[in-house]
C-alpha positions as CSV (number, residue, x, y, z in Angstrom):
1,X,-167.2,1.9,5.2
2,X,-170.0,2.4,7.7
3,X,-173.0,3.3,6.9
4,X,-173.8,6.0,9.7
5,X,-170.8,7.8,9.3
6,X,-169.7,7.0,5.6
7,X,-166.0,6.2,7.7
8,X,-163.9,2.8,7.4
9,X,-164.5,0.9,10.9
10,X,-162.0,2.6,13.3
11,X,-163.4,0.5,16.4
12,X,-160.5,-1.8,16.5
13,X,-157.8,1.5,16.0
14,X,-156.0,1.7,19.7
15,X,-154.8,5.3,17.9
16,X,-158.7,6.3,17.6
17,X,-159.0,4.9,21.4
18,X,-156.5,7.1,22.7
19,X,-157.5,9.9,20.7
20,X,-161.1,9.6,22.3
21,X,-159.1,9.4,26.0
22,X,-157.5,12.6,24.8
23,X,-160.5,14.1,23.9
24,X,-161.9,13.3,27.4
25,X,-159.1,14.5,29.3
26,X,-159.4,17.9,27.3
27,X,-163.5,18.3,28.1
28,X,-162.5,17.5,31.8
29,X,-159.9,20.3,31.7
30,X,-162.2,22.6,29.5
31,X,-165.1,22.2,32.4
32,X,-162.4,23.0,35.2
33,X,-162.0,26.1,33.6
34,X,-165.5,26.7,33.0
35,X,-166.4,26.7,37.2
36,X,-163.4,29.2,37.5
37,X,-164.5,31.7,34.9
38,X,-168.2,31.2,36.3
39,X,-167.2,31.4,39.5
40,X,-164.7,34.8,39.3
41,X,-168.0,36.5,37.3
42,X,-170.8,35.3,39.8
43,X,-168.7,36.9,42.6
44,X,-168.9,40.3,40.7
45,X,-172.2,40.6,38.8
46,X,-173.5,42.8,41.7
47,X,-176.5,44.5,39.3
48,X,-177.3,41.2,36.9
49,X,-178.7,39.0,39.4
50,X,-180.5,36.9,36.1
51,X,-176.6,36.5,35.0
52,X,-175.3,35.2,38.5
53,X,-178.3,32.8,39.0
54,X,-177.7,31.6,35.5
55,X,-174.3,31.0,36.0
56,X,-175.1,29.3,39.8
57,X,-177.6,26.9,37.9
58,X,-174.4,26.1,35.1
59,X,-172.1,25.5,38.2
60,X,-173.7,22.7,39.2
61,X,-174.4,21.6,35.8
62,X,-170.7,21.6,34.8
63,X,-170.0,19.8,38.0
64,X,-172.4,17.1,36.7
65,X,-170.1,17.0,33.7
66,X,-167.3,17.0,35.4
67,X,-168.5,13.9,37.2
68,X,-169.4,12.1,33.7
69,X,-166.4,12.8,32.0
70,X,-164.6,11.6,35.1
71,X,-166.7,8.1,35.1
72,X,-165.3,7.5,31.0
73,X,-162.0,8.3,32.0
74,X,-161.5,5.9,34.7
75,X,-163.7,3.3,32.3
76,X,-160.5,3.5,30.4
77,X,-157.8,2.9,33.4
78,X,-157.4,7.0,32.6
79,X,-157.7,10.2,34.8
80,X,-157.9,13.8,34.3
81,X,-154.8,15.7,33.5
82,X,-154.1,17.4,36.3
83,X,-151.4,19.7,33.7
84,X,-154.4,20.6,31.6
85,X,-156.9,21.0,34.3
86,X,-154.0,23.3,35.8
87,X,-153.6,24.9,32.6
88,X,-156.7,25.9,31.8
89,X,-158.1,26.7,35.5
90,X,-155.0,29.8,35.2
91,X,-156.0,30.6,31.8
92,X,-159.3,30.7,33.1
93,X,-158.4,33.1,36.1
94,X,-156.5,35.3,33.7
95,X,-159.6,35.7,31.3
96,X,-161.7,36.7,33.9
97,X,-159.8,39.1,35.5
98,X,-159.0,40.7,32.1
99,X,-162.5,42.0,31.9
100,X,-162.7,43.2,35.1
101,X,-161.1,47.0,34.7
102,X,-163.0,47.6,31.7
103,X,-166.0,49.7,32.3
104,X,-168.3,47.2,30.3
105,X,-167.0,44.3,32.0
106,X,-170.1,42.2,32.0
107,X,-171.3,42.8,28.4
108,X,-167.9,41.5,27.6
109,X,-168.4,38.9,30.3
110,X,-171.5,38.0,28.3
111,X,-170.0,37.9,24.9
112,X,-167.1,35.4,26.8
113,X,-169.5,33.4,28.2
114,X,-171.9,32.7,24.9
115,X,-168.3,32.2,22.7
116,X,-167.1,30.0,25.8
117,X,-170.6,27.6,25.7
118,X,-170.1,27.5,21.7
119,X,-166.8,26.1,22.2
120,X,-168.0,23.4,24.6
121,X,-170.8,22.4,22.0
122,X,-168.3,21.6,19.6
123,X,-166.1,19.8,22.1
124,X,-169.0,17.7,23.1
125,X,-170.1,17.1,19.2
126,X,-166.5,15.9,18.1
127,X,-166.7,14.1,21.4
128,X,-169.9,11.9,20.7
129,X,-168.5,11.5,17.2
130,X,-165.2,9.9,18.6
131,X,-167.2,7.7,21.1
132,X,-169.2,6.4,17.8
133,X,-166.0,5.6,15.9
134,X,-163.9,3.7,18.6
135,X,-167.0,1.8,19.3
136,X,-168.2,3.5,23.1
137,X,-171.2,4.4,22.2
138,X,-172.4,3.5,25.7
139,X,-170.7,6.9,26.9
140,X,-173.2,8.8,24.0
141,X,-176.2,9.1,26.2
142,X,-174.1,11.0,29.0
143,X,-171.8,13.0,26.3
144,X,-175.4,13.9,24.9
145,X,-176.6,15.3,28.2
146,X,-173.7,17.3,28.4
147,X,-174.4,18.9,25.3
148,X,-177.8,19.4,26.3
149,X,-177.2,21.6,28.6
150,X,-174.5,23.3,27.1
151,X,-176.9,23.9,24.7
152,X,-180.0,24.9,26.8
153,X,-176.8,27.8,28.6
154,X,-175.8,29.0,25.4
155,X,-179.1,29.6,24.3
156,X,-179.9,30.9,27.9
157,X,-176.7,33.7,27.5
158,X,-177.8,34.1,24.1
159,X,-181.0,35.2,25.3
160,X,-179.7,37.4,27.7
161,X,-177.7,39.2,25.3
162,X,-180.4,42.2,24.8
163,X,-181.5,42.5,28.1
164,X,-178.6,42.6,29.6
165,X,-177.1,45.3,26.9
166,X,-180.6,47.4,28.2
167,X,-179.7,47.3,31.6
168,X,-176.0,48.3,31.4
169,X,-177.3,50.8,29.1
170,X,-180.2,52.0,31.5
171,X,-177.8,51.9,34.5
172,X,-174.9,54.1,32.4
173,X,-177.8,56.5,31.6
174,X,-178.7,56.9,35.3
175,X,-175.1,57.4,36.7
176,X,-175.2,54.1,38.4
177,X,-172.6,51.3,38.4
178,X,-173.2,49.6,35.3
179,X,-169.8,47.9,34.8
180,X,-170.9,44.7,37.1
């Protein structure tokens, strides 16, 4: 047993290896989708210019990822799956236009968005966690920047919950598009 993690050493485990290659391969796939959902919504927030700028900033920040997580997979002789990125860019397309007859399309955008950066958090924890067992922890430091910011947006949408609510409330009020 270790004494960080309370785990028997799984550094040698070619299984643990590949499950941290996995792993990867799913975060790259999860960040395509991210720049297609963010992408669909910052072409329709017409009235929430504080969500589209937020989501522009994110953009470049997921690209960032995407660039990271590409750098560890070909560390490892690996490369994105282009089935999963494929997969999950649809899934993404499909989400987004979902939302976009509803006449409170970007309060559920919002809600989306906040469960979506939740989901990469925990991708990005369970990520640094399989870099510590199979022994990589020199891909930690730029998992943890992911996270980061991941973080920083969820907190940022979080924020944004309220105000947001406010103006789609205000707008409704007035007779004014509200919906994006």
């Amino acid at each position: 047993m270790t004494a960080t993690t309370g785990m028997a050493d799984l550094t040698s485990s070619e299984d643990i290896r590949n499950i941290f290659i996995t792993g990867l391969e799913n975060a790259h796939a999860l960040e395509k989708q991210a720049i297609q959902l963010m992408e669909r919504q910052v072409e329709r927030f017409e009235n929430y210019p504080e969500m589209s700028d937020l989501l522009r900033r994110h953009i470049v920040e997921t690209e960032g990822q995407i660039r990271r997580l590409d750098e560890a997979l070909h560390s490892f002789g690996a490369d994105r799956s282009i089935l999963k990125d494929m997969a999950t860019q649809f899934m993404a397309n499909l989400a987004a236009a979902g939302h976009m007859p509803m006449a409170d399309e970007v309060l559920k955008n919002t809600f989306a968005n906040h469960a979506f950066e939740n989901f990469e958090i925990a991708s990005y924890k369970s990520l640094i966690a399989m870099a510590e067992a199979s022994g990589n922890q020199k891909f930690i430091p730029a998992l943890q920047e992911s996270l980061r910011e991941e973080e920083k947006t969820a907190q940022a949408v979080y924020d944004m919950i309220v105000p947001i609510t406010q103006k789609f409330l205000m707008r409704s009020a007035q007779g004014l598009k509200a919906d994006r």
